[in-house]
ROLO-426286 format. One record per residue: residue number from 1; x, y, z of N, C-alpha, C, CB in turn. Coordinates in steps of 0.1 Angstrom, whole numbers, padded with zeros to 4 digits. Glycine has a CB too. Layout:
N
+------+-------+-------+-------+-------+-------+-------+-------+-------+-------+-------+-------+-------+
| rogu |   n.X |   n.Y |   n.Z |  ca.X |  ca.Y |  ca.Z |   c.X |   c.Y |   c.Z |  cb.X |  cb.Y |  cb.Z |
+------+-------+-------+-------+-------+-------+-------+-------+-------+-------+-------+-------+-------+
|  NUM |     X |     Y |     Z |     X |     Y |     Z |     X |     Y |     Z |     X |     Y |     Z |
...
+------+-------+-------+-------+-------+-------+-------+-------+-------+-------+-------+-------+-------+
END
This chain:
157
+------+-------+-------+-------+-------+-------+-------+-------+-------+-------+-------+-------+-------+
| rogu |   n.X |   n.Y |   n.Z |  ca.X |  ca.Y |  ca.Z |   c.X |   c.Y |   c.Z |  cb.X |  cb.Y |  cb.Z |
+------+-------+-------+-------+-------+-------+-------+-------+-------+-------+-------+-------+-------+
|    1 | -0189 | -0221 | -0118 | -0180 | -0217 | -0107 | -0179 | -0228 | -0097 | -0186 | -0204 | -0100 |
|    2 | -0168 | -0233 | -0096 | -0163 | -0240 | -0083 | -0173 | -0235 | -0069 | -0146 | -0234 | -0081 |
|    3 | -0174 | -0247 | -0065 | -0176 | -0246 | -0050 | -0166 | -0239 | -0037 | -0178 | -0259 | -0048 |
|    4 | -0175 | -0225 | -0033 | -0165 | -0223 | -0028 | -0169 | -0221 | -0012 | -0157 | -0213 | -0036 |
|    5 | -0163 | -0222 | -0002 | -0159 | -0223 |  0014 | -0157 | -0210 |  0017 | -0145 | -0232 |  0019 |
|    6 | -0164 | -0210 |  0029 | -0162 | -0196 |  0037 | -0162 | -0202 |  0054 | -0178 | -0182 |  0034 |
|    7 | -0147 | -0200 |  0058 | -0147 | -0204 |  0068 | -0144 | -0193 |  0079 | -0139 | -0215 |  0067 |
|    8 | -0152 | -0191 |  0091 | -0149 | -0182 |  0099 | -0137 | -0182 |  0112 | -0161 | -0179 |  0105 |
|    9 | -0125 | -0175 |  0109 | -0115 | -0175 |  0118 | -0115 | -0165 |  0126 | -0105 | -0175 |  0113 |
|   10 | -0107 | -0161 |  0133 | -0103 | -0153 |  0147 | -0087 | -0154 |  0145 | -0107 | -0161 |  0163 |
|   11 | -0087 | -0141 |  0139 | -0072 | -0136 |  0137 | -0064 | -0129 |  0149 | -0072 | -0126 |  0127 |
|   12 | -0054 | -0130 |  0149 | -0048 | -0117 |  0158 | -0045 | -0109 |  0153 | -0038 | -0118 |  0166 |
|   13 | -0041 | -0092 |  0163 | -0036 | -0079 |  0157 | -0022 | -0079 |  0153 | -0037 | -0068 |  0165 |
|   14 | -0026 | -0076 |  0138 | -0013 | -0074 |  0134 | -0009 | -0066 |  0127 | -0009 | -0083 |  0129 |
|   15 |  0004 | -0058 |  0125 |  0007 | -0047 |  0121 |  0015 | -0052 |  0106 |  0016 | -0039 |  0133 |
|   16 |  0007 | -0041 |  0096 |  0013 | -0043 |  0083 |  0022 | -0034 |  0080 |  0004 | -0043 |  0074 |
|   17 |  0034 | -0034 |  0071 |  0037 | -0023 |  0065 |  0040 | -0018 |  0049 |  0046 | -0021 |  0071 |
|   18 |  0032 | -0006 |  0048 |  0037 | -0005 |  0025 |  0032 |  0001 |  0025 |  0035 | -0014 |  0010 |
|   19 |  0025 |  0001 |  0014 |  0022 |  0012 |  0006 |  0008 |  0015 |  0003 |  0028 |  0010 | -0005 |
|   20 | -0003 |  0034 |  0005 | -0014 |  0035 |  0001 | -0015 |  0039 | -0011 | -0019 |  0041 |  0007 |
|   21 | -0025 |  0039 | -0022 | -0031 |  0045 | -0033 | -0045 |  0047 | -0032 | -0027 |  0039 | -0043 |
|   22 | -0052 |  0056 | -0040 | -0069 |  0056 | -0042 | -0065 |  0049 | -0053 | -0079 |  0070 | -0044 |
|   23 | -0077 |  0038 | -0057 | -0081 |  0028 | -0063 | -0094 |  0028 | -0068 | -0079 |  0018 | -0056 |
|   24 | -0096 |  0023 | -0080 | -0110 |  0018 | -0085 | -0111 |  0010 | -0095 | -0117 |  0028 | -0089 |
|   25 | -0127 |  0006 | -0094 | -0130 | -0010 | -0098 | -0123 | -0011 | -0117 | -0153 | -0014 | -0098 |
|   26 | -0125 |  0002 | -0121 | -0119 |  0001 | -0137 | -0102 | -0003 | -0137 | -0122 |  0018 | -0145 |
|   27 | -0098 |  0004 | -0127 | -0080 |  0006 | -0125 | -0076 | -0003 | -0119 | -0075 |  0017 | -0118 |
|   28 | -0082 | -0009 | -0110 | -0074 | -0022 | -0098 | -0064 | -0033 | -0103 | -0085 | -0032 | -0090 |
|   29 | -0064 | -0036 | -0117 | -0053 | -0043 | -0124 | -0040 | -0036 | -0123 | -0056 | -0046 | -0139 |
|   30 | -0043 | -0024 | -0127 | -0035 | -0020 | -0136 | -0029 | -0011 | -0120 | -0042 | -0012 | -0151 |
|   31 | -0035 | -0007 | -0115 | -0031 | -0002 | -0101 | -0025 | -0009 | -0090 | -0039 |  0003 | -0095 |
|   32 | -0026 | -0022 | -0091 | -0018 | -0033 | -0081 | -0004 | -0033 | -0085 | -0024 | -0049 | -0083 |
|   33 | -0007 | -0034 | -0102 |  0004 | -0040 | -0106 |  0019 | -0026 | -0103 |  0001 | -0046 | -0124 |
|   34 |  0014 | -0014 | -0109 |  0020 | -0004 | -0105 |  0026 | -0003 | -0089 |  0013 |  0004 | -0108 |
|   35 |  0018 | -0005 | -0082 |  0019 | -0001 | -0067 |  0029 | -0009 | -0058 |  0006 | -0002 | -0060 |
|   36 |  0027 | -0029 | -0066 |  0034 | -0038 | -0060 |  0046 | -0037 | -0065 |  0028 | -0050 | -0061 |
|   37 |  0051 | -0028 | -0079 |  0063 | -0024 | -0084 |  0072 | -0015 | -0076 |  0061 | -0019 | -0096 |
|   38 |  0061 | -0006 | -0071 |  0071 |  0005 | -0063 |  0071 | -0001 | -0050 |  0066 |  0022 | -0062 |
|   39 |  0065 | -0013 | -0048 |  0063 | -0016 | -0029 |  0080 | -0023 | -0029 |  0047 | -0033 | -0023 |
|   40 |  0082 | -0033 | -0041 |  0092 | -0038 | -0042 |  0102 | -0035 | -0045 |  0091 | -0044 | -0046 |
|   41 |  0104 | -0020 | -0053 |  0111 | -0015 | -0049 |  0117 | -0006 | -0039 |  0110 | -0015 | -0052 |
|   42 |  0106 | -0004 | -0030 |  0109 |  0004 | -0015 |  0121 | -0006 | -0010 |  0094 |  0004 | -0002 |
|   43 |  0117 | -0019 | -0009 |  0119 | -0031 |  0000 |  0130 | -0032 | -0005 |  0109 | -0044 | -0001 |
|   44 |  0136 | -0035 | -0017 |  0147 | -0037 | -0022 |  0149 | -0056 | -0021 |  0158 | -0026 | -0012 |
|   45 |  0132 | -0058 | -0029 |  0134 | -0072 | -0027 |  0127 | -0075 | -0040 |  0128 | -0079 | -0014 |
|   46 |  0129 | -0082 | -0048 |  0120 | -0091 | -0059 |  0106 | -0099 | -0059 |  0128 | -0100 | -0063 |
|   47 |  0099 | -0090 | -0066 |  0085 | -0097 | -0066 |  0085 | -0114 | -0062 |  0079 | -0095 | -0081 |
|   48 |  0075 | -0118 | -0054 |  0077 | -0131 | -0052 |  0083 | -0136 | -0039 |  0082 | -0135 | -0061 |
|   49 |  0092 | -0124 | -0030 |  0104 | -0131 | -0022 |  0102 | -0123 | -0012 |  0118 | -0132 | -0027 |
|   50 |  0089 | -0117 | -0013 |  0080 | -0109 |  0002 |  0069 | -0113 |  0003 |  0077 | -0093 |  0002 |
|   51 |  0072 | -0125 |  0016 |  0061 | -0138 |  0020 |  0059 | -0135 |  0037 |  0069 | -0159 |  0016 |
|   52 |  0051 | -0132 |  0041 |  0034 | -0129 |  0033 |  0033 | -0113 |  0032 |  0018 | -0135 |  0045 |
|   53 |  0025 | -0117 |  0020 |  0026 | -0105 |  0015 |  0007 | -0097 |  0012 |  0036 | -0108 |  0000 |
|   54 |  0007 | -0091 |  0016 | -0011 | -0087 |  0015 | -0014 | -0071 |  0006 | -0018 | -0084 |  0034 |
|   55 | -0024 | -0077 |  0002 | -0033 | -0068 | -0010 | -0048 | -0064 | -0005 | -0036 | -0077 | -0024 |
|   56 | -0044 | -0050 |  0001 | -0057 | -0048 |  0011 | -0065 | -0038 |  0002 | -0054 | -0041 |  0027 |
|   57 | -0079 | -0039 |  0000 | -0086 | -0025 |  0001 | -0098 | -0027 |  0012 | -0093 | -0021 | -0015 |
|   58 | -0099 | -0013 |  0013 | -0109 | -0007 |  0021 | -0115 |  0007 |  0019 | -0104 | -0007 |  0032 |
|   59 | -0131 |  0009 |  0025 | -0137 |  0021 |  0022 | -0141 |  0021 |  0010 | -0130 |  0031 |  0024 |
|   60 | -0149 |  0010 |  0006 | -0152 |  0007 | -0011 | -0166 |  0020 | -0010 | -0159 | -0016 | -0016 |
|   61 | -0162 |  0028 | -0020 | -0180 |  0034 | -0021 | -0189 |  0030 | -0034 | -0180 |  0052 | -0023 |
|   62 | -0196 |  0027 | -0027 | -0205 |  0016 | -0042 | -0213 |  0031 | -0051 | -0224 |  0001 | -0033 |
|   63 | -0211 |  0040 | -0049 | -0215 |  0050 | -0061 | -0204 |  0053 | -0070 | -0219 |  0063 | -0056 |
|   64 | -0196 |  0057 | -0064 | -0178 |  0055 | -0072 | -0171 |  0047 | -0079 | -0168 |  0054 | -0064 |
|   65 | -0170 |  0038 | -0069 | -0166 |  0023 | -0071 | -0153 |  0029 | -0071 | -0171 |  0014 | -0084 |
|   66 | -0148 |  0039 | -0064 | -0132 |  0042 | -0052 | -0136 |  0035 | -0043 | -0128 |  0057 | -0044 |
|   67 | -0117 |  0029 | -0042 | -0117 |  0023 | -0025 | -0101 |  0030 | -0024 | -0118 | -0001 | -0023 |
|   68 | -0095 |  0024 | -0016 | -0081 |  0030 | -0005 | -0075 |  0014 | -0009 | -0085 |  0035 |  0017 |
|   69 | -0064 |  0013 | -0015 | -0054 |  0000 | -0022 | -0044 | -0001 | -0011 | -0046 |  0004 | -0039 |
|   70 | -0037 | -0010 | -0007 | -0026 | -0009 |  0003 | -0022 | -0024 | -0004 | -0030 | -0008 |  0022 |
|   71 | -0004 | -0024 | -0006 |  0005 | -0030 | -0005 |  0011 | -0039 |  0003 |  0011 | -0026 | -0007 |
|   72 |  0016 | -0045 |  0007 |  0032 | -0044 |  0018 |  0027 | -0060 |  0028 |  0034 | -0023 |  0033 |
|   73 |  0039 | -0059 |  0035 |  0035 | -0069 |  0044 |  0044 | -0070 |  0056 |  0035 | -0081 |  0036 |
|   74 |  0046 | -0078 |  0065 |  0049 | -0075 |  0081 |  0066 | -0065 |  0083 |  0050 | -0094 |  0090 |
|   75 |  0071 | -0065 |  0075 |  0085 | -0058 |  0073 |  0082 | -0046 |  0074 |  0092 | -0060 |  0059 |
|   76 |  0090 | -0037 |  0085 |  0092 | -0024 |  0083 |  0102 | -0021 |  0076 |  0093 | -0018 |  0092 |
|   77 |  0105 | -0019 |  0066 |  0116 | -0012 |  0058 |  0114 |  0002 |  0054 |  0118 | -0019 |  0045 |
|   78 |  0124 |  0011 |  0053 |  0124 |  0024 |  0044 |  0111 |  0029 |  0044 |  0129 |  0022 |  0030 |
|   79 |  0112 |  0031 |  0063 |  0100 |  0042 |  0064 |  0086 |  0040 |  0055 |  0107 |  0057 |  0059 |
|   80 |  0080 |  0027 |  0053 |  0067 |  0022 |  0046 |  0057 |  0030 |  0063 |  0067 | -0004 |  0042 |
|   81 |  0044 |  0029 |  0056 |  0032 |  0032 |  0063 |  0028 |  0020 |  0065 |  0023 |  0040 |  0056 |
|   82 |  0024 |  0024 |  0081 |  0021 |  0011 |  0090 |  0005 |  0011 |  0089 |  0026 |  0011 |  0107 |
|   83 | -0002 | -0001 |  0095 | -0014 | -0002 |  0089 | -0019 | -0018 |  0103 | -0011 | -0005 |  0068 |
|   84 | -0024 | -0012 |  0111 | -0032 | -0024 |  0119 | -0044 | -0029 |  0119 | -0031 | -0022 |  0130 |
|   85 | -0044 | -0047 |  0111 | -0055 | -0052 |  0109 | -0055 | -0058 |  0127 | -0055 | -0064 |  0095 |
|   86 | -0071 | -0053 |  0129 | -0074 | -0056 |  0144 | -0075 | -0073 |  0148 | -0091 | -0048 |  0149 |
|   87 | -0074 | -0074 |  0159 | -0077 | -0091 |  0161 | -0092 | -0092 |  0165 | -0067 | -0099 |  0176 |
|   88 | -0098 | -0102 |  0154 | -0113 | -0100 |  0156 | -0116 | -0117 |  0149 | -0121 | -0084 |  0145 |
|   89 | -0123 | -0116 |  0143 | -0133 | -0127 |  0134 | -0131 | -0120 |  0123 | -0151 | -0129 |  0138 |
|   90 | -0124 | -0131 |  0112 | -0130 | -0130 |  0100 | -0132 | -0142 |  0089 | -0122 | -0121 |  0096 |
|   91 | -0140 | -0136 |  0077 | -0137 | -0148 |  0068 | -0127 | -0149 |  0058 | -0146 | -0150 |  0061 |
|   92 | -0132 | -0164 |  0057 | -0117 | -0166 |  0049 | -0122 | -0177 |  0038 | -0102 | -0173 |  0060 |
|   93 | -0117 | -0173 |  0023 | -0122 | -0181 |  0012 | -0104 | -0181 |  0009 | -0136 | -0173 | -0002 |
|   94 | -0104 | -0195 |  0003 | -0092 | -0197 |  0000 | -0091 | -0203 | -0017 | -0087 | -0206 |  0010 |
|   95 | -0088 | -0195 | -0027 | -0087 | -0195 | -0043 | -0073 | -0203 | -0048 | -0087 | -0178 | -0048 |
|   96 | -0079 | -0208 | -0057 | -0069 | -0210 | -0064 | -0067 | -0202 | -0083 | -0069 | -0224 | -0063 |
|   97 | -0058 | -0197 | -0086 | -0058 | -0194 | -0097 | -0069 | -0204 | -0112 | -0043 | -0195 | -0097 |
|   98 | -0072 | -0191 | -0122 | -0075 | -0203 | -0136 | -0064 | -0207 | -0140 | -0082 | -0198 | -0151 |
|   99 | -0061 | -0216 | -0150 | -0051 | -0220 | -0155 | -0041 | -0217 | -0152 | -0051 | -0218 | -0165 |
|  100 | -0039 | -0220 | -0137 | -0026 | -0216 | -0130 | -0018 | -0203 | -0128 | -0019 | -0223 | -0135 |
|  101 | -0027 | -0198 | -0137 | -0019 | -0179 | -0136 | -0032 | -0168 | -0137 | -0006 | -0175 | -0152 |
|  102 | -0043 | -0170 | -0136 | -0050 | -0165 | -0140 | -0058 | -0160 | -0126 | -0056 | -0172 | -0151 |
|  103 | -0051 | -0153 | -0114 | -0057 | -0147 | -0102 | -0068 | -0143 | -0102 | -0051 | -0138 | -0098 |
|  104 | -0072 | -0131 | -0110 | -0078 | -0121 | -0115 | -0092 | -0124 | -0111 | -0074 | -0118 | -0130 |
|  105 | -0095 | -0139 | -0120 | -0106 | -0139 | -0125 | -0113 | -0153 | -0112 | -0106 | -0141 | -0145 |
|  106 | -0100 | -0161 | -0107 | -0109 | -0163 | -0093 | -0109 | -0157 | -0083 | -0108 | -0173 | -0089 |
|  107 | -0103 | -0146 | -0079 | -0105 | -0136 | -0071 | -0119 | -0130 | -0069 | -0098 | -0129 | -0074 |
|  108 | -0118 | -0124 | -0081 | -0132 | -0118 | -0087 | -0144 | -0130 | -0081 | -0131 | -0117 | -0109 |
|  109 | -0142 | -0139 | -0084 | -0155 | -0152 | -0081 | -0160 | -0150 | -0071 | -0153 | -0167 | -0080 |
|  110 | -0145 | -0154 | -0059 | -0146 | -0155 | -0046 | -0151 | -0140 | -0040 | -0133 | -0161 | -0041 |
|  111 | -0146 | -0130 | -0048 | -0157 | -0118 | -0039 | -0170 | -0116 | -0039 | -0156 | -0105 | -0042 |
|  112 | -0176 | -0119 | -0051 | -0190 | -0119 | -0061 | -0198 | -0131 | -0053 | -0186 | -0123 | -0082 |
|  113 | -0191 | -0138 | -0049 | -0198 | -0154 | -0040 | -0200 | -0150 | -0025 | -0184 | -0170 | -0039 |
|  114 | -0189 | -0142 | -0017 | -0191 | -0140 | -0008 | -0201 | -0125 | -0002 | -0180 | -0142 | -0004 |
|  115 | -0200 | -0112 | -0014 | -0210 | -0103 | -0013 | -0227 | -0108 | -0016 | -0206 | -0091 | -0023 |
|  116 | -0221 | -0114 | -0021 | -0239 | -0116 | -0032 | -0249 | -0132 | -0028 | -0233 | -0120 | -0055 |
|  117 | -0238 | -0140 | -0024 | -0247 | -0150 | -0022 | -0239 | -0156 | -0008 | -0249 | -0162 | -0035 |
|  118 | -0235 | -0159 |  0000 | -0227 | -0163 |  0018 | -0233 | -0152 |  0024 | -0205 | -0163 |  0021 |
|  119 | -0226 | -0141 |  0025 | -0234 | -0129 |  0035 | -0245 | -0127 |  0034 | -0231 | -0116 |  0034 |
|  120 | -0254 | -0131 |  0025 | -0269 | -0124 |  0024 | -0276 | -0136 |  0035 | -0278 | -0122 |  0005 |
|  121 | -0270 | -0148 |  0039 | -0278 | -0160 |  0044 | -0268 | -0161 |  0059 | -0277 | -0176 |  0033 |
|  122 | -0256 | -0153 |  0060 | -0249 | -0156 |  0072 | -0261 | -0146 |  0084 | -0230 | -0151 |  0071 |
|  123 | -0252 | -0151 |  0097 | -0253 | -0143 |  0107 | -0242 | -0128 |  0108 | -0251 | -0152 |  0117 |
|  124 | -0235 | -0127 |  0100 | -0226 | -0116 |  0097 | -0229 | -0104 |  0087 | -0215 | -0122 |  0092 |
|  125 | -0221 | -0089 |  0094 | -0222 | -0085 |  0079 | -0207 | -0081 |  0079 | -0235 | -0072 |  0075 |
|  126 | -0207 | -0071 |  0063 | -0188 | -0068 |  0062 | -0187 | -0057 |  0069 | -0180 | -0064 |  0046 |
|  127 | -0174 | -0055 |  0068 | -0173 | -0044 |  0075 | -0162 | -0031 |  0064 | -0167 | -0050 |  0091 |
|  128 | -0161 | -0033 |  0051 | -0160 | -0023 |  0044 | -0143 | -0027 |  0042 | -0166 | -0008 |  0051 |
|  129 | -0137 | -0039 |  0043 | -0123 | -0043 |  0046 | -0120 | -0058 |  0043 | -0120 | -0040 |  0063 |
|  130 | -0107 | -0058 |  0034 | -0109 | -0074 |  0027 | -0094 | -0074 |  0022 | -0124 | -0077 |  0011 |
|  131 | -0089 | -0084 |  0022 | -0074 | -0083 |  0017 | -0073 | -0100 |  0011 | -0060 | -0078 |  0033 |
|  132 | -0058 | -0094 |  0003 | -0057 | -0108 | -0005 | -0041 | -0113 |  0005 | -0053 | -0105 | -0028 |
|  133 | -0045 | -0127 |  0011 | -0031 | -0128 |  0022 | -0022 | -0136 |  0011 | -0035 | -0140 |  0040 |
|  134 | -0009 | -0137 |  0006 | -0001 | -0149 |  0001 |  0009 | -0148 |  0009 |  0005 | -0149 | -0013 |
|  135 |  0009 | -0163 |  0008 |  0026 | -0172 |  0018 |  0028 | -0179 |  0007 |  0023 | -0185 |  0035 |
|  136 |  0033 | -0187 |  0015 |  0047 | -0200 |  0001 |  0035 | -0208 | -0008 |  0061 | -0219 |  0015 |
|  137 |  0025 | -0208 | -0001 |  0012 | -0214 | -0006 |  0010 | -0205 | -0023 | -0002 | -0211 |  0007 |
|  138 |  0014 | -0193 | -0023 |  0012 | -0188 | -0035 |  0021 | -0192 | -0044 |  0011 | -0174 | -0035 |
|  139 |  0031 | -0199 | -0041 |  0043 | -0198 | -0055 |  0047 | -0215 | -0052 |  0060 | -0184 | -0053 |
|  140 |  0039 | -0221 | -0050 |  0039 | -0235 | -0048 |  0036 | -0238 | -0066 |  0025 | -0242 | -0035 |
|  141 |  0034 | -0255 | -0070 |  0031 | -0258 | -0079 |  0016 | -0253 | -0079 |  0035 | -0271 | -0080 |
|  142 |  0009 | -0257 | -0073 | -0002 | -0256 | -0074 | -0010 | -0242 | -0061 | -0006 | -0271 | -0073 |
|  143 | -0005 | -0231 | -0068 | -0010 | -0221 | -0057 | -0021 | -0218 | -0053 | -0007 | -0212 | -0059 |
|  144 | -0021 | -0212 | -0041 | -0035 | -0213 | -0036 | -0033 | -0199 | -0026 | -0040 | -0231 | -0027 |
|  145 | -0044 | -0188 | -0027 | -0043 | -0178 | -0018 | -0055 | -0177 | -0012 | -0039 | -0166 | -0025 |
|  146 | -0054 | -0168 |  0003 | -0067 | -0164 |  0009 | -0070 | -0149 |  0008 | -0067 | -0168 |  0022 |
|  147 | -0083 | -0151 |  0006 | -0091 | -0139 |  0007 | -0101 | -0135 |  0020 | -0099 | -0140 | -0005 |
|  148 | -0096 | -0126 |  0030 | -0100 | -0124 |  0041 | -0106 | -0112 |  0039 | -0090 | -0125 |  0051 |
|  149 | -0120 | -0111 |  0046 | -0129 | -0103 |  0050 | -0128 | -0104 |  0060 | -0138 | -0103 |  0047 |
|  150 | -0130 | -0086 |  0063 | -0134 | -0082 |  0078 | -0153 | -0085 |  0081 | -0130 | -0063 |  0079 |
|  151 | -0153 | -0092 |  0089 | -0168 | -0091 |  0092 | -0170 | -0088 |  0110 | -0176 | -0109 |  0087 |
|  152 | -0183 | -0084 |  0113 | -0192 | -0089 |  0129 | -0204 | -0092 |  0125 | -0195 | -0077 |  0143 |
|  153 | -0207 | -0099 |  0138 | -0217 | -0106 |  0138 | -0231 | -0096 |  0138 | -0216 | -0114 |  0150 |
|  154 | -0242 | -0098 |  0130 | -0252 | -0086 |  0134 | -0258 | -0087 |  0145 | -0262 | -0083 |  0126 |
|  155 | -0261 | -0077 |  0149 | -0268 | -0071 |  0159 | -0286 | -0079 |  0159 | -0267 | -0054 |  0156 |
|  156 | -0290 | -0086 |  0166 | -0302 | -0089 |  0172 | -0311 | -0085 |  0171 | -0302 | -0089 |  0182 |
|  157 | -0323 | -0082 |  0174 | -0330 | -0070 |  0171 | -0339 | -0076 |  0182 | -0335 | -0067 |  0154 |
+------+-------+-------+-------+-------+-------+-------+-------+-------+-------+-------+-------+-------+
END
């Protein structure tokens, strides 16, 4: 596995808009791909040409392995469901595809890197909330997306 960066930013509030589904860890391929079909067609725009565009879940239950999937991105169009990420601190790992098309499986890395080995040594924990951000950076020659987690800082004891 690539070396990978977790850098801590301070976002502002911002309001999303698209689409919800229940989601899970067996289905999330196959449930993106569906969901980002009908997001795009709400929008009445072609995959690829709704920049930035975010891939949120939240409310993961680790007995289930259900979470809550969300689409869309800063465009209100045709009555989509709005959705406000708060202005706080968060992290941010920035991926690049395998073999140039192959999301999936460094996505997957960069979550597995930041639950399992970054958070267990930070001063942070998550906060149940993580999205995949793309801009023009995703459909460049050499694309590159971020993966933002919601985190705070723990509590002191």
């Amino acid at each position: 596995m690539p070396s990978l960066e977790v850098n801590i930013e301070y976002i502002e509030q911002q309001t999303i808009y698209g689409l919800w589904q229940k989601s899970n860890d067996k289905t999330i391929s196959k449930d993106i791909k569906a969901l980002s079909k009908q997001y795009h067609a709400v929008v009445s725009m072609p995959k690829g040409k709704v920049l930035p565009y975010f891939v949120l879940s939240r409310n993961y239950n680790e007995q289930s392995r259900d979470f809550e999937l969300f689409i869309g991105s800063v465009n209100d169009k045709n009555s989509l469901e709005s959705y406000v990420l708060p202005a706080s601190e968060y992290a941010k790992i920035t991926v690049k595809p395998k073999l140039g098309f192959l999301w999936g499986a460094s996505i997957g890395e960069a979550k597995q890197y930041f639950y399992t080995k970054w958070l267990l040594t930070s001063s942070f924990e998550a906060l149940n909330l993580e999205y995949e951000y793309h801009t023009e950076r995703s459909t460049e020659k050499q694309p590159a997306i971020d993966i933002i987690f919601a985190i705070r800082r723990k509590a002191i004891n």
